[in-house]
Structure formats: structure tokens, C-alpha cells
Backbone as CSV, one residue per row, in Angstrom:
resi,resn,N_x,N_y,N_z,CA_x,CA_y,CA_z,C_x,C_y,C_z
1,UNK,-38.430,13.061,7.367,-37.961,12.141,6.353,-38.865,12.130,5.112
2,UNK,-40.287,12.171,4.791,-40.576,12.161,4.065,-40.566,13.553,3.301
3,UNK,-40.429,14.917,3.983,-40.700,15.968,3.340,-39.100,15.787,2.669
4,UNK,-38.175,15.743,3.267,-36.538,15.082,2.394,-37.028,14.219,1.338
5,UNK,-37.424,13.466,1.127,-37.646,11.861,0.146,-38.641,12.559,-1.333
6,UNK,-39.571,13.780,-0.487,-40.307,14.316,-1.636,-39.896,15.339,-2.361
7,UNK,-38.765,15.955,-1.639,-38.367,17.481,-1.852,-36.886,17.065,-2.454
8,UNK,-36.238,16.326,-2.361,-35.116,15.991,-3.228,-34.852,16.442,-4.437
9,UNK,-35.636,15.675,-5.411,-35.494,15.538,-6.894,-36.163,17.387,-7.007
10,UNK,-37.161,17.481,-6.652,-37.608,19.256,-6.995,-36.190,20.142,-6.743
11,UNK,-35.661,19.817,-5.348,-34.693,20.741,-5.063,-33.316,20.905,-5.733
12,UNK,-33.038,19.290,-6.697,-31.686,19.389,-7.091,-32.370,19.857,-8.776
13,UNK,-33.489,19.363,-9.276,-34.194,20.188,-10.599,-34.316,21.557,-10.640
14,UNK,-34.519,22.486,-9.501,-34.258,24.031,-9.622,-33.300,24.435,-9.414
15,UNK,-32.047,23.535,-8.630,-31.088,24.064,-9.150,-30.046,24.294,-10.319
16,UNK,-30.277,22.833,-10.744,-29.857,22.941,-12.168,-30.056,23.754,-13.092
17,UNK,-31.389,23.674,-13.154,-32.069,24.977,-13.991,-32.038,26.198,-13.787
18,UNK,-31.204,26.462,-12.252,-31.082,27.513,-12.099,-29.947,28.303,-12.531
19,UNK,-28.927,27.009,-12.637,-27.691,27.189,-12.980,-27.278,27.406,-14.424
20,UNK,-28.038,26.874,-15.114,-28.101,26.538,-16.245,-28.614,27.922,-17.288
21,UNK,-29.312,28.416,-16.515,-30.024,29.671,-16.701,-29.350,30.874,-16.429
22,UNK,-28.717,31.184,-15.159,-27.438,32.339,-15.155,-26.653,32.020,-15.866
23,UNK,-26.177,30.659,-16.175,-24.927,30.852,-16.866,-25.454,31.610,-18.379
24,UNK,-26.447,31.167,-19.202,-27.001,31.667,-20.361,-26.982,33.001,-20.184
25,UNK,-27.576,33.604,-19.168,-27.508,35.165,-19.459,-26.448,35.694,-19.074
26,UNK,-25.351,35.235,-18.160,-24.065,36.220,-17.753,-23.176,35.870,-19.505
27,UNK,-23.691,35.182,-20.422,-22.756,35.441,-21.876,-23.660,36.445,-22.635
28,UNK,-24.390,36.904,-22.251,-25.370,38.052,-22.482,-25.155,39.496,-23.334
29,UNK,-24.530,40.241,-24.239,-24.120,40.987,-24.247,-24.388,42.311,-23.499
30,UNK,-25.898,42.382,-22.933,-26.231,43.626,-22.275,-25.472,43.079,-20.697
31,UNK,-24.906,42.465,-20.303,-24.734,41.933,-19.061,-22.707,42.287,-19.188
32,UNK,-22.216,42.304,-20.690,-20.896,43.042,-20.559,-20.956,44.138,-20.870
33,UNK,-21.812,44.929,-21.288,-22.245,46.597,-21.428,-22.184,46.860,-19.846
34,UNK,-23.284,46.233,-19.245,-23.740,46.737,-17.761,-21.973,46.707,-17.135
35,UNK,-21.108,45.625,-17.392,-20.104,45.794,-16.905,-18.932,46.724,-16.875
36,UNK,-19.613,46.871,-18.263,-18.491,47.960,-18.685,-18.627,49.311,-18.050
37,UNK,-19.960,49.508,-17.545,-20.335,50.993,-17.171,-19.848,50.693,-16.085
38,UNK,-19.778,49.574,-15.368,-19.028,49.580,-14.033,-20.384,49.621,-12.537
39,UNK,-21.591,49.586,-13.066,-22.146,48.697,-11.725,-21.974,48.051,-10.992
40,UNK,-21.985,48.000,-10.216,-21.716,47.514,-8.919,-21.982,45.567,-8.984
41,UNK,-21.388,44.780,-8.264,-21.825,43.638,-8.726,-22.905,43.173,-8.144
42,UNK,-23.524,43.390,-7.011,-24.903,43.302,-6.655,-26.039,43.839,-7.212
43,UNK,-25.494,45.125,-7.570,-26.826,45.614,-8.680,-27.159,44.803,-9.812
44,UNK,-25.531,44.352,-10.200,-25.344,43.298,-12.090,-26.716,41.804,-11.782
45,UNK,-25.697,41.459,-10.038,-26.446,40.100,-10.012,-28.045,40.401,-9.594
46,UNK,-28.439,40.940,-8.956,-29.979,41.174,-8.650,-31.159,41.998,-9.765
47,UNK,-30.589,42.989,-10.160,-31.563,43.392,-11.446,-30.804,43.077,-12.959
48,UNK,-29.761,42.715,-13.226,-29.748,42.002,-14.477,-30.090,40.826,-15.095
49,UNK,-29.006,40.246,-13.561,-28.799,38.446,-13.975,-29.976,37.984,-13.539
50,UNK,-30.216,37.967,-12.206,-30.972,36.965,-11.462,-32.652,37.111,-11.853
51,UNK,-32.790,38.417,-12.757,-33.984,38.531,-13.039,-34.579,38.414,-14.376
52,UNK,-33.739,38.086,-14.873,-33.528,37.538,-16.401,-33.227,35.925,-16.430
53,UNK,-32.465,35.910,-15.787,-32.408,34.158,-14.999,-33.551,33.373,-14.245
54,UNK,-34.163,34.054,-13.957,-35.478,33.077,-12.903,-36.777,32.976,-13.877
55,UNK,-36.882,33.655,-15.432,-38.162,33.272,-16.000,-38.082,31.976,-16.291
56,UNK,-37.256,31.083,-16.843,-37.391,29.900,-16.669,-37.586,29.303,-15.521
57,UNK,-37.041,29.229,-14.914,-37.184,28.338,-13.399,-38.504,29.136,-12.671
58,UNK,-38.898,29.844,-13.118,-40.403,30.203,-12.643,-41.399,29.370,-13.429
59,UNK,-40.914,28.998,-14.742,-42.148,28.426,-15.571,-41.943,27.374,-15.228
60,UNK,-40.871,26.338,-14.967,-40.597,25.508,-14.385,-41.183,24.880,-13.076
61,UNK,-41.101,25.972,-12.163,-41.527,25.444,-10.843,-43.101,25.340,-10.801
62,UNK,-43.841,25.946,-11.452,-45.275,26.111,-11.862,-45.882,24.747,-11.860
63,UNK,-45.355,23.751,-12.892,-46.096,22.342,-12.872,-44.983,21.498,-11.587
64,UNK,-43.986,21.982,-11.395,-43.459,21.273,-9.742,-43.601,21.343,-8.733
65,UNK,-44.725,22.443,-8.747,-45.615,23.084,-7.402,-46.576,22.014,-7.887
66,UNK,-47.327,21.678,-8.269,-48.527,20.841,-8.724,-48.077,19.279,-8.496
67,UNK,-46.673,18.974,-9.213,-46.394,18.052,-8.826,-46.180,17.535,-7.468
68,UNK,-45.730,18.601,-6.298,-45.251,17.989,-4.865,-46.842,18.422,-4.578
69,UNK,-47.431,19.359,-4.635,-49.062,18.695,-3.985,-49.773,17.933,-3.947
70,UNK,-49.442,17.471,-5.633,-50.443,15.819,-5.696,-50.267,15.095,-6.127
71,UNK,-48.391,14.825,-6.126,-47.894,13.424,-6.867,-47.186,12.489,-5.239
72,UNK,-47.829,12.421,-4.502,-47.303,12.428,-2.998,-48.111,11.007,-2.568
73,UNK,-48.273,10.436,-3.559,-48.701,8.762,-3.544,-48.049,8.068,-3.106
74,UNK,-46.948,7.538,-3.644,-45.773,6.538,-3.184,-45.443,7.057,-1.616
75,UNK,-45.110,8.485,-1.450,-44.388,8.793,0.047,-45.472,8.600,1.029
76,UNK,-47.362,8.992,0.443,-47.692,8.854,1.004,-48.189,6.953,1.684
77,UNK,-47.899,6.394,0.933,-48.069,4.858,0.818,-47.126,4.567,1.934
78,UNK,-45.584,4.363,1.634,-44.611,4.250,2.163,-44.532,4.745,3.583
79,UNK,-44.625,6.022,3.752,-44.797,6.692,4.950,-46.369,6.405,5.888
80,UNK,-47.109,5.514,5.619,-48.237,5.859,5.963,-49.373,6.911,6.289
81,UNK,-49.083,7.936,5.743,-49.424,9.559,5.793,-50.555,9.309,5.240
82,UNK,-52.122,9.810,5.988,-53.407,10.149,5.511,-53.247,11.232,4.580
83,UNK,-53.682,11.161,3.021,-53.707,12.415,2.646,-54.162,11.922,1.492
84,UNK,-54.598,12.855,0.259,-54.780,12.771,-1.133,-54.674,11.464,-1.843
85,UNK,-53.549,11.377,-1.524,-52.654,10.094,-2.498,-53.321,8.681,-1.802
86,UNK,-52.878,8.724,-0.848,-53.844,7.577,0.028,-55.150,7.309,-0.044
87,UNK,-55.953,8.340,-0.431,-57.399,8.028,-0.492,-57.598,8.005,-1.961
88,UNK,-57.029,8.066,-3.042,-57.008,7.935,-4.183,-56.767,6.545,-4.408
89,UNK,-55.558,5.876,-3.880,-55.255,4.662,-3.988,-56.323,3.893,-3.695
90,UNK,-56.730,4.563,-2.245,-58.194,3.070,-1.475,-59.559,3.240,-2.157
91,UNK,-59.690,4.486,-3.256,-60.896,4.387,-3.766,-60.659,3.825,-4.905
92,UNK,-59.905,3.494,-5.661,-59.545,2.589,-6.903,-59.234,1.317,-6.060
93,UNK,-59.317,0.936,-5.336,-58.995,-0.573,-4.961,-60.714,-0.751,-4.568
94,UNK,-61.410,-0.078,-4.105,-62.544,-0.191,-3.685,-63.587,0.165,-4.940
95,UNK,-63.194,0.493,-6.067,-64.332,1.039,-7.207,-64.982,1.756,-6.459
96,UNK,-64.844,2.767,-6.027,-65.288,4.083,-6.112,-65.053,5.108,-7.075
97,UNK,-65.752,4.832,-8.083,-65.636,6.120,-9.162,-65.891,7.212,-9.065
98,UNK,-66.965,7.507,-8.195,-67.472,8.890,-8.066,-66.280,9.634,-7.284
99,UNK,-65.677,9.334,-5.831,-64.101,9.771,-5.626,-63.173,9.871,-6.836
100,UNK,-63.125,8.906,-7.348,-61.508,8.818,-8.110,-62.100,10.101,-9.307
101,UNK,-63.138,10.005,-9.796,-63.139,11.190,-10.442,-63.114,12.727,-9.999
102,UNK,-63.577,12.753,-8.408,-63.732,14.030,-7.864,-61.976,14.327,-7.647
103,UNK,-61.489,13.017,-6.920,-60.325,13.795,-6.748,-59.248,13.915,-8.113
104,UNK,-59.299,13.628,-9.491,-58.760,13.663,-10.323,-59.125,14.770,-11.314
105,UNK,-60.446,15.886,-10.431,-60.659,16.883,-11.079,-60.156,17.987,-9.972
106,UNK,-59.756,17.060,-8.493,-58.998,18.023,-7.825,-57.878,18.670,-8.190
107,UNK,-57.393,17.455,-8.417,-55.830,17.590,-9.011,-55.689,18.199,-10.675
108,UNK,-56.574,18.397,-11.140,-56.052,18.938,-12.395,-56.620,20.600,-12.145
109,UNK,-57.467,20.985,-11.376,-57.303,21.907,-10.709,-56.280,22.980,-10.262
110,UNK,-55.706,21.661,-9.350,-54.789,22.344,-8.794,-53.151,22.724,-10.064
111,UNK,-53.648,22.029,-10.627,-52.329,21.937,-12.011,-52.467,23.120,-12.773
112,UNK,-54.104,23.582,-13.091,-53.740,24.668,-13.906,-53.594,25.609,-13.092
113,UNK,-54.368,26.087,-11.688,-53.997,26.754,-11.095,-52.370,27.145,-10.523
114,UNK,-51.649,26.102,-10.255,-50.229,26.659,-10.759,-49.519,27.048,-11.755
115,UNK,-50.387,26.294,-12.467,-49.531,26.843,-14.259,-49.816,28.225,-14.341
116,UNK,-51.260,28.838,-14.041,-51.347,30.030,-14.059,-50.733,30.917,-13.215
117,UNK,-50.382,30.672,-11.918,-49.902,31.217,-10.904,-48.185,31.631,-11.342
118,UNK,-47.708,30.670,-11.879,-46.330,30.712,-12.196,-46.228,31.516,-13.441
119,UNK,-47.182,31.370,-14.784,-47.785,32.962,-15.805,-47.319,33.977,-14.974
120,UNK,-48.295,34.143,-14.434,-48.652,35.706,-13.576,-47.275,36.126,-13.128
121,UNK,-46.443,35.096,-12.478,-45.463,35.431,-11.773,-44.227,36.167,-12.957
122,UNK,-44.417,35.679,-14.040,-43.502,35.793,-14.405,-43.915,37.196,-15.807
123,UNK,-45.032,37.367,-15.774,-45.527,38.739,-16.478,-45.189,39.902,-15.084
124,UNK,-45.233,39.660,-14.013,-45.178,40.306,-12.708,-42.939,40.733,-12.801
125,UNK,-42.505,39.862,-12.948,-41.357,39.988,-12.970,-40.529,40.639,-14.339
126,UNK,-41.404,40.201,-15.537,-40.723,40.884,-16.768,-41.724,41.061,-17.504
127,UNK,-41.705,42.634,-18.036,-42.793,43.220,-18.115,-42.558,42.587,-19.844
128,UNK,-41.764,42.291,-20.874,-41.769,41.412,-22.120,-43.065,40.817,-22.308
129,UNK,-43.754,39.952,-21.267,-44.230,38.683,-20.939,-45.692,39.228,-20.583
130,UNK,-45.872,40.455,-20.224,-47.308,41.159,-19.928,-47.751,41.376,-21.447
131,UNK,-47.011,42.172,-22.773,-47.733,41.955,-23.728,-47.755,40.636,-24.480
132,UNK,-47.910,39.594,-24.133,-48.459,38.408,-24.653,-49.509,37.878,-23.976
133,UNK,-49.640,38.309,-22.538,-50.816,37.762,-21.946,-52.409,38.401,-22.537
């Protein structure tokens, strides 16, 4: 129940965006060329669409990976779950600064480290995106 309660809103946000995103490139003009030559439609959907379609929802999921690791306060409250969020809460009720700052340099940590992770991913997937890095 709680991995449902946390994974909701992420799961119906990538799809939208996912949707939202094929539809943009199947009005594509290289995507009615490819048709016209008559490829196959699994080839169209896997190396045209779907890979031209997922750089957004890759840059996307980057800070929503960050978000379900360490925005897990409330579920963890609610649910009673030992974790991050919970000990963040009891060291600000307790003035513990030296915690609330360690773990608030955890978490921004972990933020750019996905932001970068989801970069990479997406210079890895379209080579466009390697000469800007």
C-alpha cells in the first residue's frame, strides 16, 4: 500500500508525458518518409518513435527518481515506515541541526546525482545531445 500511495502520481506523470511525446513525433515528417519507404512497424515504433519519444520523459524522470527517494515524508509518517523522511521530521522537532543539515545535503546529493544520471542517459540514447555535453 504504500509503494501504490507513492508510485501513483510518478506513474500516471510518465505516462502522460509519454503520451504526449509520441504523439509529437509520429506528426514528424521523417516518421512519414520512414513510412513511405515502407518499414516495418516495429522497426518505425522502436528506432524512430520510441527513441525520439523517451528524451523527454528521460529528463523528466531524472528529478522523479530524486523525488520518490526523498520526498517519502508524509507516506513515511502515515505508514509508520523507519526511513529518511522520518528521521528528518524527529530531528527538526528535536533541534538537531547538525542531522537536518547532514541529511539535507543527503538529499540534494542524491538530486543532482539523478539529474546527472538522467543527462547521461539521454546523450547515451541520442547521440544530438553528446555534442552539448
Amino acid at each position: 500500500l504504500p509503494a501504490i500511495a507513492q508510485g501513483l502520481y510518478p506513474i500516471s506523470a510518465v505516462a502522460r508525458q509519454t503520451q504526449n511525446s509520441y504523439e509529437e513525433v509520429v506528426k514528424q515528417d521523417y516518421i512519414t518518409m520512414a513510412k513511405a519507404k515502407g518499414i516495418s512497424k516495429r522497426t518505425l515504433l522502436f528506432r524512430h518513435i520510441l527513441k525520439n519519444a523517451m528524451l523527454p520523459v528521460i529528463t523528466y524522470m531524472g528529478p522523479m527518481i530524486a523525488f520518490l527517494l526523498t520526498g517519502s515524508v508524509v507516506i513515511e509518517q502515515i505508514y509508520t515506515i523507519p526511513g529518511i523522511g522520518k528521521e528528518f521530521v524527529s530531528a527538526i522537532t528535536n533541534h538537531d541541526y547538525t542531522v537536518v543539515m547532514g541529511i539535507t545535503i543527503f538529499i540534494g546529493a542524491i538530486i543532482i546525482i539523478c539529474n546527472l544520471l538522467s543527462d547521461l542517459i539521454c546523450a547515451v540514447v541520442d547521440p544530438r545531445v553528446r555534442k552539448t555535453l
